[in-house]
C-alpha positions as CSV (number, residue, x, y, z in Angstrom):
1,X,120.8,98.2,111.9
2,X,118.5,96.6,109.6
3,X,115.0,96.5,111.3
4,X,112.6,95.0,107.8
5,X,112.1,91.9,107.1
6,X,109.5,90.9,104.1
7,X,106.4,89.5,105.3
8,X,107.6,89.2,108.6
9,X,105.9,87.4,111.2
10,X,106.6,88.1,114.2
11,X,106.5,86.7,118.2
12,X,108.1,88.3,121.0
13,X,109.9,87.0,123.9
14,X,111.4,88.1,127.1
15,X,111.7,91.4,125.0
16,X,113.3,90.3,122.4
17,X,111.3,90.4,118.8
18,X,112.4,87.9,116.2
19,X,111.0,87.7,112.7
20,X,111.1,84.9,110.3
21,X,109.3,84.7,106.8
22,X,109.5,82.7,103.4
23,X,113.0,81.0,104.3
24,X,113.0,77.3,106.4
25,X,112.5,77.9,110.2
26,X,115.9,76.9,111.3
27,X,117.5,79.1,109.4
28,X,115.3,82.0,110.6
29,X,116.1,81.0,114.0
30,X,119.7,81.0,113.5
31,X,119.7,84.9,112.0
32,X,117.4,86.1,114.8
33,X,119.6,84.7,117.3
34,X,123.0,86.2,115.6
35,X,121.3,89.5,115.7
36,X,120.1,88.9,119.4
37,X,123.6,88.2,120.5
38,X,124.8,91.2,118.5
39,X,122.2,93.4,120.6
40,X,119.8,94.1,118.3
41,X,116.2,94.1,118.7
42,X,114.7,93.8,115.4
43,X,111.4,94.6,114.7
44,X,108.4,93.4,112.9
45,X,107.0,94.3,109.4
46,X,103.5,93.4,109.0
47,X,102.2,92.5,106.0
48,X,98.6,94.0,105.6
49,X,95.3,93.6,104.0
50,X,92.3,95.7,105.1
51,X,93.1,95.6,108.6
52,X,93.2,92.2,109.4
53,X,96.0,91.0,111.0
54,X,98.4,88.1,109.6
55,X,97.0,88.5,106.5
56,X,97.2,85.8,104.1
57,X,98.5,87.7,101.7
58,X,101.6,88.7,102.2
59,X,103.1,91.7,100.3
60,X,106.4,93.6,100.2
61,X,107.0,96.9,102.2
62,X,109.5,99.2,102.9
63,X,113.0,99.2,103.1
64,X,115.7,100.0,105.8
65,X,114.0,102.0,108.4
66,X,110.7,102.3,106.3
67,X,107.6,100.6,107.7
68,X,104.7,100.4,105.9
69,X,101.3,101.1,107.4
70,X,98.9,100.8,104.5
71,X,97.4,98.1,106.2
72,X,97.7,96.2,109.4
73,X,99.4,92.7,110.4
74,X,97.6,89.9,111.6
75,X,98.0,87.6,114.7
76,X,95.8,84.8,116.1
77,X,93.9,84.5,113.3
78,X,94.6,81.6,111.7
79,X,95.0,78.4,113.4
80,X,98.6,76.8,111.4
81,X,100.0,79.9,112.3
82,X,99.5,80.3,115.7
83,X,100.7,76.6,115.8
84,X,103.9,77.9,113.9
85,X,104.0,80.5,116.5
86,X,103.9,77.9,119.5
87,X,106.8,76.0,118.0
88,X,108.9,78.9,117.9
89,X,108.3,80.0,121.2
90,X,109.2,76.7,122.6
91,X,112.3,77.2,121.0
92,X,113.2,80.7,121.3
93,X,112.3,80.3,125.4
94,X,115.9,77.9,125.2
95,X,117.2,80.5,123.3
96,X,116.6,83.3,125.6
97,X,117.7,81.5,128.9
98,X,121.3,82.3,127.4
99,X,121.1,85.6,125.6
100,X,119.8,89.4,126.1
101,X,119.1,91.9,124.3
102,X,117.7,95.2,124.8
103,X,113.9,95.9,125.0
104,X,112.2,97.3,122.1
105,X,111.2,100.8,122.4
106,X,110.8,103.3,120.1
107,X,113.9,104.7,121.6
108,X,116.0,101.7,120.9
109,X,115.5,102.0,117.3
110,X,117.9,103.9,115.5
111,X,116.2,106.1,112.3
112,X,117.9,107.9,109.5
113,X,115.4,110.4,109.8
114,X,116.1,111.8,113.0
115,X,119.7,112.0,112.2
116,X,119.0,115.4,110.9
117,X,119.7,117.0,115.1
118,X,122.9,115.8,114.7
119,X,123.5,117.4,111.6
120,X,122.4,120.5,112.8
121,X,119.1,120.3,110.8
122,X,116.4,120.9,113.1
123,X,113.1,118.6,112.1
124,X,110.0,121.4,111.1
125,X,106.9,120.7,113.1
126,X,103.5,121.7,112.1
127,X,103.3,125.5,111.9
128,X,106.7,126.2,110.7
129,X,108.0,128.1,107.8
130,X,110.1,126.4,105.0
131,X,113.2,127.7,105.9
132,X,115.0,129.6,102.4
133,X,117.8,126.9,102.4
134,X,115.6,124.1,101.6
135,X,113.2,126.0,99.3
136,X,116.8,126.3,97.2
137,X,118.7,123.0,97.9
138,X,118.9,121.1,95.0
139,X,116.8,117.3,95.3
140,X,117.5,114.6,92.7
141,X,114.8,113.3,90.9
142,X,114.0,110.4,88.2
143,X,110.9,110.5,85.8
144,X,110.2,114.4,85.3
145,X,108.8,115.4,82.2
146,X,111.4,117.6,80.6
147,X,114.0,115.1,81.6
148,X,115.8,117.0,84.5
149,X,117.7,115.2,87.0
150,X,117.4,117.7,89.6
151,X,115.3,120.4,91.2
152,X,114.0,122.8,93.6
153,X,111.5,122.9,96.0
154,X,112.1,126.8,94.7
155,X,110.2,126.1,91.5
156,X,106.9,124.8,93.6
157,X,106.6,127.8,95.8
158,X,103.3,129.6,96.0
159,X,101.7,126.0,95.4
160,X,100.3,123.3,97.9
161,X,103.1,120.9,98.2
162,X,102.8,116.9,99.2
163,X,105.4,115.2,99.9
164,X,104.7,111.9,99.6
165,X,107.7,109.5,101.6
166,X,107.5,106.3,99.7
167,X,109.7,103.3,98.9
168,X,109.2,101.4,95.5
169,X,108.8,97.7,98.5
170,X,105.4,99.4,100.0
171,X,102.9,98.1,97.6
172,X,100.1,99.9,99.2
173,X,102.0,103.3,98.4
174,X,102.6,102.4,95.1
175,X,99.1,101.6,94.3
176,X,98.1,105.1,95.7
177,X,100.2,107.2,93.4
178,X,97.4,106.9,90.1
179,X,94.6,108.0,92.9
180,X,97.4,111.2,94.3
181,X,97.9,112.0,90.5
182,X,94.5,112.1,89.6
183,X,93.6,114.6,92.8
184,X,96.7,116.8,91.5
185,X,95.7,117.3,88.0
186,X,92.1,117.9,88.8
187,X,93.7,121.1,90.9
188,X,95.5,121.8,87.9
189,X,98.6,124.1,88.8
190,X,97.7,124.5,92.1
191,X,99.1,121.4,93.7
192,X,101.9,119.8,93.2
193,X,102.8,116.1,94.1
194,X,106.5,115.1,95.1
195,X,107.0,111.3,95.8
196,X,110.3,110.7,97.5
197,X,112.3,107.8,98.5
198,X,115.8,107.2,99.2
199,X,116.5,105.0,96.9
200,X,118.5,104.9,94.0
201,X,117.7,107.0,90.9
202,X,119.0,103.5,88.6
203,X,116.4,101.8,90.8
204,X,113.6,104.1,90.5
205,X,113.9,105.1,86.6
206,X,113.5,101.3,85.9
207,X,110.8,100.6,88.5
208,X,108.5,102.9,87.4
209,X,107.9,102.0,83.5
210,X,107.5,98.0,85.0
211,X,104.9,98.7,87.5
212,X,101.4,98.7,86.7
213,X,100.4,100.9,89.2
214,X,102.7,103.7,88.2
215,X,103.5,103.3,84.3
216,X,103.0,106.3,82.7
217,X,103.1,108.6,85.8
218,X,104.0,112.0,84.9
219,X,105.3,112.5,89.0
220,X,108.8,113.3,89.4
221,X,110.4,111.3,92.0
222,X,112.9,112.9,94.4
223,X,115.6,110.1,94.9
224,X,118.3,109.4,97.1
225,X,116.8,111.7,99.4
226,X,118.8,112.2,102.9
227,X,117.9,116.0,103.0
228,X,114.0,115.9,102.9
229,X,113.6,113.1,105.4
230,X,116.3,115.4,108.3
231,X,113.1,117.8,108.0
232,X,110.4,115.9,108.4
233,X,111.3,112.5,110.4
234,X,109.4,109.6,109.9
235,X,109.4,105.9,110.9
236,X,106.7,104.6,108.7
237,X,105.5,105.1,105.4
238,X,103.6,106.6,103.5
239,X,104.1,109.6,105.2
240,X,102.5,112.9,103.5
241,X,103.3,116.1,104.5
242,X,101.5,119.0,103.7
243,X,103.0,122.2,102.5
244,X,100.9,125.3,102.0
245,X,101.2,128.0,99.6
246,X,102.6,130.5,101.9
247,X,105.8,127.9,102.7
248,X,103.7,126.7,106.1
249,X,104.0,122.6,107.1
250,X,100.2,122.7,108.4
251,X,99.4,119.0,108.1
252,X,100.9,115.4,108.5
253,X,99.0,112.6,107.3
254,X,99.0,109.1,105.4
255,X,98.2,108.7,101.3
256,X,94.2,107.1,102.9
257,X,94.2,110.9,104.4
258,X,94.3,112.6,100.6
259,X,91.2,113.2,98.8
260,X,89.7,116.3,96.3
261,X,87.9,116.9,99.8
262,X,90.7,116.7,101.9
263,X,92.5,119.0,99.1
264,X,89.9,121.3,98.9
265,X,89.6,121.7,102.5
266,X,93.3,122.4,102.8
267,X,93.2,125.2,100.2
268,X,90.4,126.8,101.8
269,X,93.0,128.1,104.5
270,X,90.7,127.0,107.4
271,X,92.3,125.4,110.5
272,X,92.6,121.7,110.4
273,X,91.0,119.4,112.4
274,X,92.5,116.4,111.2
275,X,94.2,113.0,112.1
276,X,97.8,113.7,112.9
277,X,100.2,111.2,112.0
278,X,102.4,111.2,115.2
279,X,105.6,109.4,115.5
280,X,107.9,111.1,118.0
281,X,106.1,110.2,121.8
282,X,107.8,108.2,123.9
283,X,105.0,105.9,124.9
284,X,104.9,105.2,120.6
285,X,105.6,101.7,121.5
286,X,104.8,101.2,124.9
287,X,102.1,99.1,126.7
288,X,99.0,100.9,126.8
289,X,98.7,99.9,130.3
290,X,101.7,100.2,133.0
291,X,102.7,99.7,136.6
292,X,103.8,103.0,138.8
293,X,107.0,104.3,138.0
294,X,107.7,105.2,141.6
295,X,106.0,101.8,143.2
296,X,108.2,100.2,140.7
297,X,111.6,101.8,142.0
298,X,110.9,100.3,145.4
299,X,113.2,97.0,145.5
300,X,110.6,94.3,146.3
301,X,108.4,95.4,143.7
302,X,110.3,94.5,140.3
303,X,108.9,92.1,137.8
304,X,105.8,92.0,138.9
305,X,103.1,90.4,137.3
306,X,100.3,93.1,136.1
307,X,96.8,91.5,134.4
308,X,94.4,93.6,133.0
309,X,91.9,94.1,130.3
310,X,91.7,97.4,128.6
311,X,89.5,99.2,125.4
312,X,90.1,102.4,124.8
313,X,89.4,104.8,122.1
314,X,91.3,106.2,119.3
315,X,94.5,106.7,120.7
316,X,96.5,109.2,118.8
317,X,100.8,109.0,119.1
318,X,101.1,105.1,119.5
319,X,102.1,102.7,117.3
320,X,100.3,100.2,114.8
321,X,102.5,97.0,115.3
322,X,102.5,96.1,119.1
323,X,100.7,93.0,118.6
324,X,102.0,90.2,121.0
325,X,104.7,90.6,123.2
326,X,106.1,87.9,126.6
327,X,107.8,88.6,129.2
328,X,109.3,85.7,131.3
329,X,110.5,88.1,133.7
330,X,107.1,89.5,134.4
331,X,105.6,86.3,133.3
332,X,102.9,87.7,131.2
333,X,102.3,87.6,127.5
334,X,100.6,90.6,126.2
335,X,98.2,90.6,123.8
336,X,97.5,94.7,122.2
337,X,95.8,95.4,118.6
338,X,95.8,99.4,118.2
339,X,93.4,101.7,116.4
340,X,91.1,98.7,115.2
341,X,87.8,98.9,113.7
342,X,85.4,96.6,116.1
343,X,84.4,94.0,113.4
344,X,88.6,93.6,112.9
345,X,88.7,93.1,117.1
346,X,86.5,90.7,116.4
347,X,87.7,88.9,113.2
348,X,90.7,88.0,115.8
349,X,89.1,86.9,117.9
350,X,87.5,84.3,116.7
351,X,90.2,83.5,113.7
352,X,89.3,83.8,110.7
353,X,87.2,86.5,108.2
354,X,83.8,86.6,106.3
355,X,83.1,88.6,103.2
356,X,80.2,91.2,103.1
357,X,77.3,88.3,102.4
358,X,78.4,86.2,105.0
359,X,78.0,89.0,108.0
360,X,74.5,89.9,109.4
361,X,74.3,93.2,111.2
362,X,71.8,93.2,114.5
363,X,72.5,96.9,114.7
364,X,71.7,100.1,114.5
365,X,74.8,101.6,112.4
366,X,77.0,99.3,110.9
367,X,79.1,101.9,109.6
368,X,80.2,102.3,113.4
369,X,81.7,98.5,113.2
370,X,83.4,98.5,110.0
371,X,85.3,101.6,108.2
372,X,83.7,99.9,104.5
373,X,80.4,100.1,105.6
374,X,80.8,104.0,105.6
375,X,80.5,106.7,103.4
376,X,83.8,107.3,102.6
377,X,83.5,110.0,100.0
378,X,82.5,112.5,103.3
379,X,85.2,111.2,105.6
380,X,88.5,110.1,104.9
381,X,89.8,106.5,106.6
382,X,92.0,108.3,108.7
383,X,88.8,110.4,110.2
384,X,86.7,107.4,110.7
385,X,89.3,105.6,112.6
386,X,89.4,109.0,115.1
387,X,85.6,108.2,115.6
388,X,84.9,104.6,115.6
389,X,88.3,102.7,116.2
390,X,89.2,101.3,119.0
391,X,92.2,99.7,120.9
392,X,92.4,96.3,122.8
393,X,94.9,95.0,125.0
394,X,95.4,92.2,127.7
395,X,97.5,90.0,129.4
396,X,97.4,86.9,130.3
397,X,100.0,84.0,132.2
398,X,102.9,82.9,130.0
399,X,101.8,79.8,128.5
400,X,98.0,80.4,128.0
401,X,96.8,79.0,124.8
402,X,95.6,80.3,121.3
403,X,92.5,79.0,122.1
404,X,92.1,80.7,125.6
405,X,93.5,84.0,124.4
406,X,91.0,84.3,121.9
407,X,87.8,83.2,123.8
408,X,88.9,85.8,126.6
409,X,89.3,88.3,123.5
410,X,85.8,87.3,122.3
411,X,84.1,87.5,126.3
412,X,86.3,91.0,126.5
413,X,84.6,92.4,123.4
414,X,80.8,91.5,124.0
415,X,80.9,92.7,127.7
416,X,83.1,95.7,127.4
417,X,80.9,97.1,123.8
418,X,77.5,95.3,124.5
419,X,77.6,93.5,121.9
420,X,77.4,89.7,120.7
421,X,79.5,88.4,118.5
422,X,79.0,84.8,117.1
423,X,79.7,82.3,114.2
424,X,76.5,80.4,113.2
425,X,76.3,77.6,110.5
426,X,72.8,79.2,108.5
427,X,72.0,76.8,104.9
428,X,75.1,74.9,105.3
429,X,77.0,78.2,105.3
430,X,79.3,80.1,108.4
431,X,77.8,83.6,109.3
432,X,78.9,86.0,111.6
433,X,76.9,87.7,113.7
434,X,77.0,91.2,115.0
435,X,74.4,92.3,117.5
436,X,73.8,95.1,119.5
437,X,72.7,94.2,123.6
């Protein structure tokens, strides 16, 4: 089942995700309905620039079952596309009075990578030994520097080992590989840096000497890997996972996560106290908030409406791309933006963005608000997001405008954080305004 779509946009109704992108709506429509009726759910890709979601910049990502989470999508934030978004829903609510499909859950997705228990591979968790049959199984690769066409994880042993899931689509892991390279070779022989992707070798060998990013990288890429991802399943990219000298899987993480520090850190043969990047919980892409499961089973109780407003913290296990959901048997539309710096919460909810010179902090730490504003050459991304990020979600009545969603988003934020956010027009210029209450 093919779940990617480039620079998908997408809107969700009665549980049924559709996507549509850089082809004429009607057709869009027309492919998202086939797959409906076929029983698919299909889910979003979000294109991504620093965190902000819809961004206006689309870019390519993964393939197959590969998302990319480099970067977040956008929703609500600009006005002609939430317009776009309220024409489709007009017509997708005719559409779904006559077909069903199955919700989307993390369940419902099929992935290649946790084919591997039905292979009689089991998947290594964090703690566990390289088992000797993988250390010798032989992994094609494209690009090494002598020119071979297959190796070993064998001939890395006694070294710290990345694996680095990629696909040559996710532009955001592409552009990481020079910074990966350059932490490897400043460790000299001590680390060693594996991108792998399943794609083709044919593919790979003539991608690499045409992209910018990667021309002249001395990495081999494993390709046409089925084997690597059994062991360590994924369902978003980039993926990392760390291998220590000893044969030991000790850490899990995304490309933001490596750094010398990070590195060094891992060498040292401390215990980790790290970000994990967790995939496999079945609440990955569940509502943050739900109704009793037992309350629930009574009969009179289905489909009932649930409003809320929740802001939690960092929540680890859950996934990035939950972003707006209806349900016309509930009759809610849900609104959830996970793991978001403040100043993004807020950038949504009033629609647009404002570069550095056109934001004016009231506060006492603006590195709290927004991951650029801190020193990240002491913390990684992925650690300042376990601090400072936070998660919003609400619902509201089916049929409640772009305009009410976001004022409620914009009240929500200011009385839940006390803080006030604002727009104000200062020498014929916009501002925002971040204060602290």
């Amino acid at each position: 089942m093919k779940r990617i779509l480039r620079y998908g946009k997408c809107f969700a109704l009665s549980k049924i995700q559709i996507q549509f992108g850089q082809r004429p709506l009607h057709i869009a429509i027309q492919r998202a309905i086939s797959r409906a009726k076929a029983g698919f759910a299909v889910q979003q890709e979000n294109a991504v620039t620093n965190g902000a979601l819809f961004s206006s910049n689309p870019q390519g990502h993964g393939q197959k079952t590969l998302l990319c989470v480099q970067t977040h999508a956008q929703a609500l934030a600009h006005p002609g596309r939430g317009r776009a978004n309220g024409v489709l829903a007009l017509l997708l609510l005719a559409v779904s009075m006559s077909i069903q499909a199955r919700p989307l859950t993390r369940q419902a997705i099929p992935s290649e990578g946790l084919s591997g228990r039905q292979a009689g591979i089991k998947p290594l968790q964090i703690g566990d030994a390289i088992p000797e049959e993988l250390w010798n199984t032989p992994l094609q690769v494209a690009n090494h520097p002598e020119g071979k066409e297959t190796i070993t994880l064998e001939a890395y042993r006694g070294k710290t080992i990345l694996l680095d899931f990629l696909s040559t689509g996710c532009s955001g892991c592409i552009k990481a590989i020079p910074k990966l390279e350059a932490i490897g070779l400043e460790f000299g022989d001590s680390v060693s840096i594996l991108p792998v992707t399943p794609e083709k070798r044919d593919r790979v060998a003539s991608f690499i000497p045409a992209n910018s990013y990667v021309k002249g990288t001395r990495l081999p890429f494993v390709v046409e890997d089925r084997l690597l991802k059994q062991y360590f399943p994924h369902l978003y990219i980039s993926h990392v996972v760390w291998i220590d000298a000893q044969g030991v899987v000790r850490a899990t993480t995304g490309t933001n996560h490596v750094t010398a520090s990070t590195v060094s850190e891992f060498q040292s043969g401390k215990a980790l106290d790290w970000p994990v990047k967790t995939e496999n919980t079945p609440f990955f892409n569940a509502p943050l908030v739900t109704l009793n499961a037992e309350a629930n089973a009574l009969p009179h109780n289905t489909n009932r409406p649930l409003y809320y407003t929740v802001i939690t913290g960092y929540t680890e296990g859950i996934g990035p791309y939950v972003a707006t959901e209806a349900d016309s048997l509930m009759g809610i539309r849900r609104v959830s933006y996970r793991n978001r710096s403040i100043l993004d919460l807020y950038y949504i909810a009033i629609g647009r963005e404002f570069p550095p010179t056109r934001i004016i902090w009231e506060v006492s730490d603006p590195a709290r608000y927004a991951e650029w504003k801190a020193d990240l050459t002491a913390i990684t991304r992925s650690q300042w997001a376990r601090r400072h990020a936070l998660c919003y979600e609400r619902t509201f009545p089916l049929g409640a405008s772009l305009e009410t969603i976001r004022k409620q988003m914009l009240a929500d934020l200011d009385a839940h954080l006390n803080l006030h956010g604002r727009t104000e027009i200062r020498n014929n210029e916009t501002y925002f305004i971040l204060s602290e209450i």
